[in-house]
N, CA and C atoms as an extended XYZ file, in Angstrom:
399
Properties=species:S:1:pos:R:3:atomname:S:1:resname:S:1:resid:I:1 pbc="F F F"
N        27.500       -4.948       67.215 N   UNK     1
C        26.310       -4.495       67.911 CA  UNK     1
C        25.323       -5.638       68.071 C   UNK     1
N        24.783       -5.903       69.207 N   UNK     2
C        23.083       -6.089       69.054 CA  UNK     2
C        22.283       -6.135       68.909 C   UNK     2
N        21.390       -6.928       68.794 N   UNK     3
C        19.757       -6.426       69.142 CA  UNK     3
C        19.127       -7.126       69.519 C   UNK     3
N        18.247       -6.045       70.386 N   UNK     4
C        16.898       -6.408       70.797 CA  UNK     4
C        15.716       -6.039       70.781 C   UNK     4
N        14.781       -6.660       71.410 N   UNK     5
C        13.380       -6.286       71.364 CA  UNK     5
C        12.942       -6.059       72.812 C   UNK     5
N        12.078       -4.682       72.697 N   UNK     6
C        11.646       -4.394       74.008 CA  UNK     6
C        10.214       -4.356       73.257 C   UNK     6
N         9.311       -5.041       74.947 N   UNK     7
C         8.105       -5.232       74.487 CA  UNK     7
C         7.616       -4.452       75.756 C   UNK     7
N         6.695       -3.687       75.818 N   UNK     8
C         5.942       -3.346       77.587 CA  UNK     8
C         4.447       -2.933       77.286 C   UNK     8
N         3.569       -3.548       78.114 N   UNK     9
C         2.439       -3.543       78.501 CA  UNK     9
C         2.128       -2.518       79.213 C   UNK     9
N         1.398       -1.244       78.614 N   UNK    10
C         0.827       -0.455       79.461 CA  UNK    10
C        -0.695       -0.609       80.454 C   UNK    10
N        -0.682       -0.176       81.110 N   UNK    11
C        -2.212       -0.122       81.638 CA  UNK    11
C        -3.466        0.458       80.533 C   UNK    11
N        -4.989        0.028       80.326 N   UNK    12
C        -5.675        0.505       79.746 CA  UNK    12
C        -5.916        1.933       79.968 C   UNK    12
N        -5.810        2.383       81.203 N   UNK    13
C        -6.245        3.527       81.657 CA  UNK    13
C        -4.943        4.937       81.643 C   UNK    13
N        -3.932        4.213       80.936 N   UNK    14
C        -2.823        4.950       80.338 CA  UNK    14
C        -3.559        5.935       79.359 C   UNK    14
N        -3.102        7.370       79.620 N   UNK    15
C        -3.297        8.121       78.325 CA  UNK    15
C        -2.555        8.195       77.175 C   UNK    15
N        -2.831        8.411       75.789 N   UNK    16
C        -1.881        8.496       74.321 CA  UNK    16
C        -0.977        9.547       75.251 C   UNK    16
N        -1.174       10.429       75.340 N   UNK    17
C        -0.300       11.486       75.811 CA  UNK    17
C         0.609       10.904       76.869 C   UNK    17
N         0.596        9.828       77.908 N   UNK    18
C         1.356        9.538       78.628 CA  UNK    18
C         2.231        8.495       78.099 C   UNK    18
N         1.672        7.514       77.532 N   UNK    19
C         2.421        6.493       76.740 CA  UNK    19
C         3.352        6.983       75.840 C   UNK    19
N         2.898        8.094       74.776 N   UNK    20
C         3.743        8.657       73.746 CA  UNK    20
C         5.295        9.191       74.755 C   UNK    20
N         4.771        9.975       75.767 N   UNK    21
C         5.773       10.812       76.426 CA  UNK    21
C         7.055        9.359       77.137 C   UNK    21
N         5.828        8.337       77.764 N   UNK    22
C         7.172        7.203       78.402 CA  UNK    22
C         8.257        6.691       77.031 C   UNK    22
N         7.565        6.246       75.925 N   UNK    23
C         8.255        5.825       74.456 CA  UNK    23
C         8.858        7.091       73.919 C   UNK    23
N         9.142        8.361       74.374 N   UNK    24
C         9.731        9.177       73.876 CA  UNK    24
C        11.447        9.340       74.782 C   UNK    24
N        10.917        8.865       76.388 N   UNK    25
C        12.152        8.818       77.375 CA  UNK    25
C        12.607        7.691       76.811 C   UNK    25
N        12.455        6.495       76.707 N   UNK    26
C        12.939        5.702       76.689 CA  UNK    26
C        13.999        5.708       75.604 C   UNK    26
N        13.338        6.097       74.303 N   UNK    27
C        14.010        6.267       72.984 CA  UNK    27
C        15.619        7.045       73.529 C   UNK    27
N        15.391        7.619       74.402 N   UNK    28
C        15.768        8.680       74.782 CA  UNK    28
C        17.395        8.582       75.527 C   UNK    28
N        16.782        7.664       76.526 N   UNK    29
C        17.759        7.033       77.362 CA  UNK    29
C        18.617        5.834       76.107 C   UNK    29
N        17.957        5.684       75.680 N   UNK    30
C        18.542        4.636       74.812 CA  UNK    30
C        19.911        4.863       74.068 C   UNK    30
N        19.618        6.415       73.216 N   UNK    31
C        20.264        7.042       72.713 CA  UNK    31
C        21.596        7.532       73.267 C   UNK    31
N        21.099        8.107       74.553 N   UNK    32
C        22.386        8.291       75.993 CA  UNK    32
C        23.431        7.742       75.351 C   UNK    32
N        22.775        6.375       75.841 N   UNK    33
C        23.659        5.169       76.249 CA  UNK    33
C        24.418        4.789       75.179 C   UNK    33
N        24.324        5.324       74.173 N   UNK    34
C        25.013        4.526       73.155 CA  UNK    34
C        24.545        3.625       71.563 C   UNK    34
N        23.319        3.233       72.424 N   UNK    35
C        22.382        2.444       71.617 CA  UNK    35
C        21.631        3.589       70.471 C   UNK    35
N        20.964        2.369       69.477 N   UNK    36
C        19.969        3.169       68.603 CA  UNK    36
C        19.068        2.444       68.455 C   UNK    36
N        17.649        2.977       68.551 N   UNK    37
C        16.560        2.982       67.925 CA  UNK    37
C        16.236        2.005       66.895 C   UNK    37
N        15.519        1.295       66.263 N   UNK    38
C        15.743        0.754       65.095 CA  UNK    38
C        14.274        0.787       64.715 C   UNK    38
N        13.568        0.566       65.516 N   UNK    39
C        11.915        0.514       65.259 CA  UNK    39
C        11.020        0.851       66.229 C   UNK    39
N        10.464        1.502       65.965 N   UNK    40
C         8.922        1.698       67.357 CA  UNK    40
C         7.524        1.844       66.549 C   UNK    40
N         7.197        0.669       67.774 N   UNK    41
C         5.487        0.469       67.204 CA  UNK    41
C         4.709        0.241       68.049 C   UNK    41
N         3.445        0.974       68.054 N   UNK    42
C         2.583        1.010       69.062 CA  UNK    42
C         1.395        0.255       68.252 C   UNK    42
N         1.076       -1.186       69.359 N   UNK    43
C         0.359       -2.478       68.722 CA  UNK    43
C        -1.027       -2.024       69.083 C   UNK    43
N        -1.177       -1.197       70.212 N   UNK    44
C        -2.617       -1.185       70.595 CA  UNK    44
C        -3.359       -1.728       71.808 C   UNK    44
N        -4.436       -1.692       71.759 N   UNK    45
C        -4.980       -2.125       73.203 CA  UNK    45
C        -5.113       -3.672       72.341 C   UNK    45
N        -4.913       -4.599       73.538 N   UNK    46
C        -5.543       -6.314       73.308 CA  UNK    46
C        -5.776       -6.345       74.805 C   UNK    46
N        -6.313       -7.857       74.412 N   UNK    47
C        -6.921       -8.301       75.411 CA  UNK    47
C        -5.652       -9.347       76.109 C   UNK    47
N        -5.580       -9.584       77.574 N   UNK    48
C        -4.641      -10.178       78.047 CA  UNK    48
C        -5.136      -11.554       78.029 C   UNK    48
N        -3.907      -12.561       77.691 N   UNK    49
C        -4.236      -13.855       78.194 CA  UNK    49
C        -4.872      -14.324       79.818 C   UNK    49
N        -4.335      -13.630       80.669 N   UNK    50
C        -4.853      -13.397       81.752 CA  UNK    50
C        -4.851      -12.149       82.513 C   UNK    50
N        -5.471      -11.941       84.150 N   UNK    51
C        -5.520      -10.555       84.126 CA  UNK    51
C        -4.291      -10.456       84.905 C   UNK    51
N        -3.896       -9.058       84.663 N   UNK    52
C        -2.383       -8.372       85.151 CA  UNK    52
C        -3.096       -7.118       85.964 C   UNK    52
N        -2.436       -7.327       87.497 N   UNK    53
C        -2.946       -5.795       88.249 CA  UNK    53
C        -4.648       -6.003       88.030 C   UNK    53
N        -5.348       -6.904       87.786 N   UNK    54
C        -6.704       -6.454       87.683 CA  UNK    54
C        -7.553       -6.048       86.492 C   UNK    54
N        -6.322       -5.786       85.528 N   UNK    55
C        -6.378       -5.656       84.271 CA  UNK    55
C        -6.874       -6.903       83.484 C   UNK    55
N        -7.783       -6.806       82.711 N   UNK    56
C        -8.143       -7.586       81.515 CA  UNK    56
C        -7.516       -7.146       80.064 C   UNK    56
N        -7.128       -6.407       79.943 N   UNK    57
C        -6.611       -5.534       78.169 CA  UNK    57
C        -5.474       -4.380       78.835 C   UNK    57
N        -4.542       -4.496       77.886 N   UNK    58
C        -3.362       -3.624       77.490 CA  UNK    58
C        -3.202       -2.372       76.759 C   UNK    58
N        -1.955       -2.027       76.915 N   UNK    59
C        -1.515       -1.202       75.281 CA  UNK    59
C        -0.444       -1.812       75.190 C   UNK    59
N        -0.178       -2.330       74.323 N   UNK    60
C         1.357       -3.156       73.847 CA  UNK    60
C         2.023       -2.165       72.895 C   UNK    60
N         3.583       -2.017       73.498 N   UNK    61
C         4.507       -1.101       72.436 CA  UNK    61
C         5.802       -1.999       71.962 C   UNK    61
N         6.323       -2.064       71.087 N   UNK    62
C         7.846       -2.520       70.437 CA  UNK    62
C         8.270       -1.457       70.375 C   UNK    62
N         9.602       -2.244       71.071 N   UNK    63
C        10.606       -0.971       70.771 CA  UNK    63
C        11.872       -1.694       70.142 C   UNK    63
N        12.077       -1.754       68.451 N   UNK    64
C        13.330       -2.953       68.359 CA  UNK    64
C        15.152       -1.836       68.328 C   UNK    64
N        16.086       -2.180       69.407 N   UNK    65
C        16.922       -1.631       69.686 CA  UNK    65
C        18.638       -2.647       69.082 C   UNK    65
N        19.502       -1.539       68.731 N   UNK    66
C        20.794       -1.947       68.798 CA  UNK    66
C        21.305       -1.397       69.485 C   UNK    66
N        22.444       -1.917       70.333 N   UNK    67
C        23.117       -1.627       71.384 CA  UNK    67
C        23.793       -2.659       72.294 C   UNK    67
N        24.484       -2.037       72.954 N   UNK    68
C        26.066       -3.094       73.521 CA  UNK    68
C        25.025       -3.910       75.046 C   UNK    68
N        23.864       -3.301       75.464 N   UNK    69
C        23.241       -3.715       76.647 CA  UNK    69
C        23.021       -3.236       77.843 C   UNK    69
N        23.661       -1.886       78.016 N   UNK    70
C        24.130       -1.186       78.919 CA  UNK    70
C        22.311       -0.569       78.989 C   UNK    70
N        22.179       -0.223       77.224 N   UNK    71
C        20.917        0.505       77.649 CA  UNK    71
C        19.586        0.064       77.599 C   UNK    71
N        19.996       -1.459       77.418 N   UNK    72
C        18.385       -2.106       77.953 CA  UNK    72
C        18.379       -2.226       79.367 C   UNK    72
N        19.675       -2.449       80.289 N   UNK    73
C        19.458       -2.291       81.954 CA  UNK    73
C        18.691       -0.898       81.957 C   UNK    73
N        19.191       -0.307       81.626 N   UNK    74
C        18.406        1.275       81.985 CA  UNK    74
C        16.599        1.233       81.387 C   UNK    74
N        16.577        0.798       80.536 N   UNK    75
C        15.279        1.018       79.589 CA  UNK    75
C        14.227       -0.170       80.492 C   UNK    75
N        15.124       -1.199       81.327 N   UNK    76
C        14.117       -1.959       82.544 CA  UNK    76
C        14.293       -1.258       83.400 C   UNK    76
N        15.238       -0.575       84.153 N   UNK    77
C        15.314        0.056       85.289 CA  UNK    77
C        13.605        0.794       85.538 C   UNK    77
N        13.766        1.807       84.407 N   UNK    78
C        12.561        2.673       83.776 CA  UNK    78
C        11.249        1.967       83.866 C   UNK    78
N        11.180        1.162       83.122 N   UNK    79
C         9.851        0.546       82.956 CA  UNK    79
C         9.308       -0.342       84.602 C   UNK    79
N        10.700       -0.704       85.108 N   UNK    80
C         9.802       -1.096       86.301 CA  UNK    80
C         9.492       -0.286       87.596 C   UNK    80
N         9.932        0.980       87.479 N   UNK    81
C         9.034        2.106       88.274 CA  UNK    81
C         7.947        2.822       87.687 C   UNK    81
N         7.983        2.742       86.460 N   UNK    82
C         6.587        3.754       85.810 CA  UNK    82
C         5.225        2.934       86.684 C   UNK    82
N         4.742        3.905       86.903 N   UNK    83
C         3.447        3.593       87.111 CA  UNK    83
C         2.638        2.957       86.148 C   UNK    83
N         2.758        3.166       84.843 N   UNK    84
C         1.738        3.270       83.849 CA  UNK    84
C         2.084        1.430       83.218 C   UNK    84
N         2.946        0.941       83.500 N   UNK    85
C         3.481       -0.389       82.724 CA  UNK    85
C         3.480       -1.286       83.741 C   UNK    85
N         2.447       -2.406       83.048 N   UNK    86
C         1.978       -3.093       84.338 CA  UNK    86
C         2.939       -4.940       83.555 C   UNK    86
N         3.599       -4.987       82.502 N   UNK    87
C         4.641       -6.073       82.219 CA  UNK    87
C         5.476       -5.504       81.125 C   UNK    87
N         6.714       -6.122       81.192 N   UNK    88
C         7.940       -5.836       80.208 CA  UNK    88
C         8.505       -7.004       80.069 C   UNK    88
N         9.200       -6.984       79.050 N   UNK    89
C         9.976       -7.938       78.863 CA  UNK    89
C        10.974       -7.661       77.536 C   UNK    89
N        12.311       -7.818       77.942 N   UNK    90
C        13.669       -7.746       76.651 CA  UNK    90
C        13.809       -9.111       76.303 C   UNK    90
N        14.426       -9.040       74.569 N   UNK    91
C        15.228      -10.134       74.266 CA  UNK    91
C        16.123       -9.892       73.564 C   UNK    91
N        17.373      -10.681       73.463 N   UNK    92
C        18.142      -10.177       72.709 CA  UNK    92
C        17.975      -10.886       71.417 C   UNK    92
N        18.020      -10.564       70.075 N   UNK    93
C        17.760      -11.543       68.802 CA  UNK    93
C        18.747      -11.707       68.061 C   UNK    93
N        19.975      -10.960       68.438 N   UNK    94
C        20.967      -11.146       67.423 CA  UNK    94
C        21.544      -12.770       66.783 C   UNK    94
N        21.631      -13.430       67.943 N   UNK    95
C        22.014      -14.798       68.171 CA  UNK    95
C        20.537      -15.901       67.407 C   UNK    95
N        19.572      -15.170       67.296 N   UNK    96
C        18.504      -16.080       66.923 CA  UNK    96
C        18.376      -15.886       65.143 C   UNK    96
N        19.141      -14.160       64.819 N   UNK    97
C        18.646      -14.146       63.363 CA  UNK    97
C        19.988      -14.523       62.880 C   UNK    97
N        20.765      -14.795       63.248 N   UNK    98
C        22.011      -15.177       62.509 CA  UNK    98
C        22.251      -16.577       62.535 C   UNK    98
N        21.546      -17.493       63.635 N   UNK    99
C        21.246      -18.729       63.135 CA  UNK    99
C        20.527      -19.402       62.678 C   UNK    99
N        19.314      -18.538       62.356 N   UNK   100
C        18.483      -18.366       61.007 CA  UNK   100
C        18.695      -18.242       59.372 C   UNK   100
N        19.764      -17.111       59.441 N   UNK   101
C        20.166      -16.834       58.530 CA  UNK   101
C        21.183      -17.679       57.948 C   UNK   101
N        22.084      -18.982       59.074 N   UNK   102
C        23.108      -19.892       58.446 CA  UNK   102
C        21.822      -21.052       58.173 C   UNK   102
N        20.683      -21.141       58.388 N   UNK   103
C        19.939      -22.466       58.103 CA  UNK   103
C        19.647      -22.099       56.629 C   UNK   103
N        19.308      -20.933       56.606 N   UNK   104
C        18.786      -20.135       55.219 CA  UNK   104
C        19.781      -20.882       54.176 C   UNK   104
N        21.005      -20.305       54.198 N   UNK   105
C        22.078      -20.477       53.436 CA  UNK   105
C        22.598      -21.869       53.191 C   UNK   105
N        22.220      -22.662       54.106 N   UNK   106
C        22.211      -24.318       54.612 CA  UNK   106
C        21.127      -24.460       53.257 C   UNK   106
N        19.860      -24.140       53.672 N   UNK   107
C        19.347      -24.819       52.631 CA  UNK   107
C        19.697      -23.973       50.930 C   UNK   107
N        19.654      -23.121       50.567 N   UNK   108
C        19.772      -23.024       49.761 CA  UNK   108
C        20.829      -23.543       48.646 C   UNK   108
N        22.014      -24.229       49.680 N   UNK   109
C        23.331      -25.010       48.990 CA  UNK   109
C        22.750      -26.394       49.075 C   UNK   109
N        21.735      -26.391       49.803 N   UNK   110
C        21.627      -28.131       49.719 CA  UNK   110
C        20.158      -28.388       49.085 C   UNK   110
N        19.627      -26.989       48.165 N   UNK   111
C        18.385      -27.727       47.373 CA  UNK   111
C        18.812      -28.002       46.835 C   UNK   111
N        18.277      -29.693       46.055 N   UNK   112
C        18.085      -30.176       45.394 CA  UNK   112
C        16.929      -30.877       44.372 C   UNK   112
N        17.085      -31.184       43.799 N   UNK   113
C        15.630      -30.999       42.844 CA  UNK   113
C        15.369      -32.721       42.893 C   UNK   113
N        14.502      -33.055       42.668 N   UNK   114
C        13.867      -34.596       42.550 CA  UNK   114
C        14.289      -34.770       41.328 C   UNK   114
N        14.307      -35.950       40.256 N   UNK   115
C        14.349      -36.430       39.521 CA  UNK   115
C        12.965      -36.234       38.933 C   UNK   115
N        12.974      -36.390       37.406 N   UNK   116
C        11.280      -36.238       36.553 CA  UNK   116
C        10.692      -37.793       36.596 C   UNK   116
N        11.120      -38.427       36.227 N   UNK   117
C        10.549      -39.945       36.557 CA  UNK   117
C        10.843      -39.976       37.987 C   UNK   117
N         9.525      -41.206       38.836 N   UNK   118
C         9.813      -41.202       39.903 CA  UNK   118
C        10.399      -42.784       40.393 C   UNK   118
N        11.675      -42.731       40.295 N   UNK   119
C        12.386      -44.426       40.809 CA  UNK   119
C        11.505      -44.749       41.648 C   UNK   119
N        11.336      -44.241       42.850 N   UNK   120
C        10.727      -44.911       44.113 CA  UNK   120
C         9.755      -45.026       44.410 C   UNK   120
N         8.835      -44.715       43.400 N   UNK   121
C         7.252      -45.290       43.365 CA  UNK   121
C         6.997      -46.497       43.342 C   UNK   121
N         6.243      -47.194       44.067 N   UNK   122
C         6.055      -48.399       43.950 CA  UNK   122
C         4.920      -48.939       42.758 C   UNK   122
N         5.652      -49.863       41.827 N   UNK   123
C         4.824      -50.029       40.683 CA  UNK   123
C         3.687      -51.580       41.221 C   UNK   123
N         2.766      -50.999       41.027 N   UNK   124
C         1.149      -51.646       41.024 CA  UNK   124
C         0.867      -52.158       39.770 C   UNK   124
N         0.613      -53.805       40.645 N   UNK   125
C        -0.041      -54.407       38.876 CA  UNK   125
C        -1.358      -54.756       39.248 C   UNK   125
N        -2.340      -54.969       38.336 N   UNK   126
C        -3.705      -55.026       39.021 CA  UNK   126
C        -3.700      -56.146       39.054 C   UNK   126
N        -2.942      -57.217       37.943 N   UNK   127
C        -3.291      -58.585       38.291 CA  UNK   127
C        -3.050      -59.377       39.666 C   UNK   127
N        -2.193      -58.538       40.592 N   UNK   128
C        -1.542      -59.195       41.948 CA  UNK   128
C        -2.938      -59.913       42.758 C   UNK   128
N        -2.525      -60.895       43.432 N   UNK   129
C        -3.690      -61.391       44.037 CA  UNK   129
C        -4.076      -60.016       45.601 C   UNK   129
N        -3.089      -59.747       45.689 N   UNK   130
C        -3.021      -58.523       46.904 CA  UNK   130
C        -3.984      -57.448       46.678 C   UNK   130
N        -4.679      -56.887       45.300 N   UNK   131
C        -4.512      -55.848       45.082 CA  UNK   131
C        -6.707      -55.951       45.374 C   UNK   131
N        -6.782      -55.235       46.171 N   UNK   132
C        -8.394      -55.012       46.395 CA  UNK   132
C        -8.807      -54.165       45.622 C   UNK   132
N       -10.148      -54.120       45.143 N   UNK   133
C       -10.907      -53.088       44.726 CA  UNK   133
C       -12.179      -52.788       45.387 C   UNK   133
């Protein structure tokens, strides 16, 4: 399996009641398809880096999904006719946490600890003609 992350930007002027109901289809369609659910979170209104549609501020939702892909085409299909979602965007992360997870394991075979004395300090004598105060 997969995963990904669905992110979509509602309009400010979106109602709880309409947003809840689009994140309830979607979950929805998701399920159809094959896929599952893994997380949903509703981030809130922010403010946009720039304006979208005229818009200055959002409602941002996560939706983190497993599934073969079939049902994130559908879950954009969706989001880019709603009225109410003015940006979206999928990613897939499977490929990003599993080569995360071999760096992880990378380092943990290759800590190594320093030595208690330090060889490679450079030893300072005050008598050197070099040495300023």
């Amino acid at each position: 399996m997969r995963t990904y992350e669905l992110i979509f930007i509602a309009a400010p002027t979106t109602s709880e009641e309409d947003l809840t109901k689009l994140t309830s289809q979607l979950e929805h369609v998701i399920a159809d398809k094959g896929g599952k659910v893994t997380k949903t979170e509703n981030w809130g209104r922010k403010k946009l880096a720039y304006p979208i549609s005229k818009f200055d501020e959002g409602i941002y939702t996560f939706i983190g999904i497993e599934g073969t892909g079939q049902e994130i085409a559908e879950a954009e299909r969706r989001l880019r006719v709603s009225d109410f979602v003015i940006r979206h965007l999928s990613v897939r992360t499977d490929e990003d946490l599993r080569r995360a997870e071999k760096l992880r394991s990378r380092r943990k075979t290759q800590n190594v600890t320093r030595p208690a004395n330090d060889d490679f300090a450079p030893e300072i004598d005050e008598d050197d003609e070099g040495f300023d105060e």
